[in-house]
Every structure is written in C-alpha cells, then in structure tokens.
C-alpha positions as CSV (number, residue, x, y, z in Angstrom):
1,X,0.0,0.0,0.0
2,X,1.2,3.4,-1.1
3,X,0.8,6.5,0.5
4,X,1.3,10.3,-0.5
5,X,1.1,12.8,2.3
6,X,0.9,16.8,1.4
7,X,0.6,19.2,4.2
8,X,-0.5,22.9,4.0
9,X,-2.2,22.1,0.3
10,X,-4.1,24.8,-0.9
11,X,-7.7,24.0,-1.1
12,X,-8.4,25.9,-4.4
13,X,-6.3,23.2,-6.0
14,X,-8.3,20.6,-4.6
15,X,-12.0,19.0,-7.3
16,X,-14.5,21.0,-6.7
17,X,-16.5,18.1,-4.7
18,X,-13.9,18.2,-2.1
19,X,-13.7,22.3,-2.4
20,X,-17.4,22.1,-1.3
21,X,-17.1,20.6,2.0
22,X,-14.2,22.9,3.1
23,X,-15.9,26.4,2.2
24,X,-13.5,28.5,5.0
25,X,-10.5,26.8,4.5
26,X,-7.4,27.9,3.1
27,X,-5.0,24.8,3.4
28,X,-5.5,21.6,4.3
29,X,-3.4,18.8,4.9
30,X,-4.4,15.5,2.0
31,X,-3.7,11.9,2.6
32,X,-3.5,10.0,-0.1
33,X,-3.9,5.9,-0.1
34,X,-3.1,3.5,-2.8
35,X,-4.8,0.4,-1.8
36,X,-4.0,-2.6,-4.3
37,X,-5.9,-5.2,-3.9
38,X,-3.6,-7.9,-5.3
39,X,-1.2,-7.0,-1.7
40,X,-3.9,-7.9,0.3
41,X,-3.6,-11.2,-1.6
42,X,-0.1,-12.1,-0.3
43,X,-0.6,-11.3,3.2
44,X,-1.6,-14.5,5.0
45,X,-3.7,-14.6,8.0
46,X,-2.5,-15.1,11.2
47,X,-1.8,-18.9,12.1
48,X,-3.3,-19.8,14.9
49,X,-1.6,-21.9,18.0
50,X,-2.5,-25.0,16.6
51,X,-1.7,-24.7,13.0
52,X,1.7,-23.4,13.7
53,X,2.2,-26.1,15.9
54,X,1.4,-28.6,13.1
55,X,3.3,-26.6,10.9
56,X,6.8,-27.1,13.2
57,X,5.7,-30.5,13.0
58,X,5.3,-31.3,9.4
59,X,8.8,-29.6,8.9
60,X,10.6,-31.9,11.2
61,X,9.2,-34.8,9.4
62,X,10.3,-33.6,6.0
63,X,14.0,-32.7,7.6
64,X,14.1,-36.2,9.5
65,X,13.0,-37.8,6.6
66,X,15.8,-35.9,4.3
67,X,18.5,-37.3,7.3
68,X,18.9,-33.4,7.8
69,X,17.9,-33.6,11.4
70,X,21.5,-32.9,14.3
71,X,21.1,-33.8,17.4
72,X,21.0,-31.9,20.5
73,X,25.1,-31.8,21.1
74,X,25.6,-30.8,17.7
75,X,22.6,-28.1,17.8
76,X,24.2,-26.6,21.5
77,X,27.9,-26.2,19.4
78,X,26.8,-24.6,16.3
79,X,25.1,-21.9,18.8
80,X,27.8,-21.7,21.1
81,X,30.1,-21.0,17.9
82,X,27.8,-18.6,16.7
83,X,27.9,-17.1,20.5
84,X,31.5,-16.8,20.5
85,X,31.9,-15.1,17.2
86,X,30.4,-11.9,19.0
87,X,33.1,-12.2,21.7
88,X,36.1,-11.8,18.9
C-alpha cells in the first residue's frame, strides 16, 4: 500500500466536490492511499496456536526424513560457535 502525504495544500487546488465541503478553508493537509488489492492477496492470516504447531511438526518430518535432522550436542555447538563469534 502506497501513501502520498501533502501538508498545508491549498484547497483551491483541490475537485471541486472536495472544495465544497471545506468552504473557509485555506489549506488543508491530504492523505492520499493506494490500496492494491492484489497486496492484500499475499498477506496470509494469522496462524493460529495449533496450526503453527502442526506446521513445526510437518517440517521436522520432512527434515528427518531428508537425514537433515542434528542432534542436541551438535545443535548446543553450532550456537555456542555462533555465540562466540560476537566475543572476537
């Protein structure tokens, strides 16, 4: 979504169906939103508890299934490496 703020806009440069409803203005401040519908398309919903929860789980099938999967000693020195590079 796209938006175009312009403050202190002069109202006589406004359509005159907008001019209309601001009679004793002389500036007014327009907001300006581009909605595209085809964004809204790519935005998921929220997941809820439980489908995120099935979600973790289908992953670690397909990772344990690929022989991807480390086990807990290898998982605690990867992050402990990772750690330390900080403290260089």
């Amino acid at each position: 979504m796209n938006k175009i703020v312009r403050e202190q806009y002069p109202v006589e440069n406004l359509p005159e169906d907008l001019r209309e409803l601001l009679p004793d203005a002389a500036e007014v401040t327009i907001e300006v939103t581009v909605e595209d519908d085809d964004d809204d398309a790519t935005i998921a919903p929220p997941m809820t508890t439980e489908e995120a929860v099935a979600m973790m789980r289908e992953i670690q099938r397909h990772v344990a299934a690929r022989g991807e999967s480390v086990t807990e000693e290898e998982a605690v020195r990867r992050i402990r490496e990772l750690r330390d590079e900080w403290d260089d």
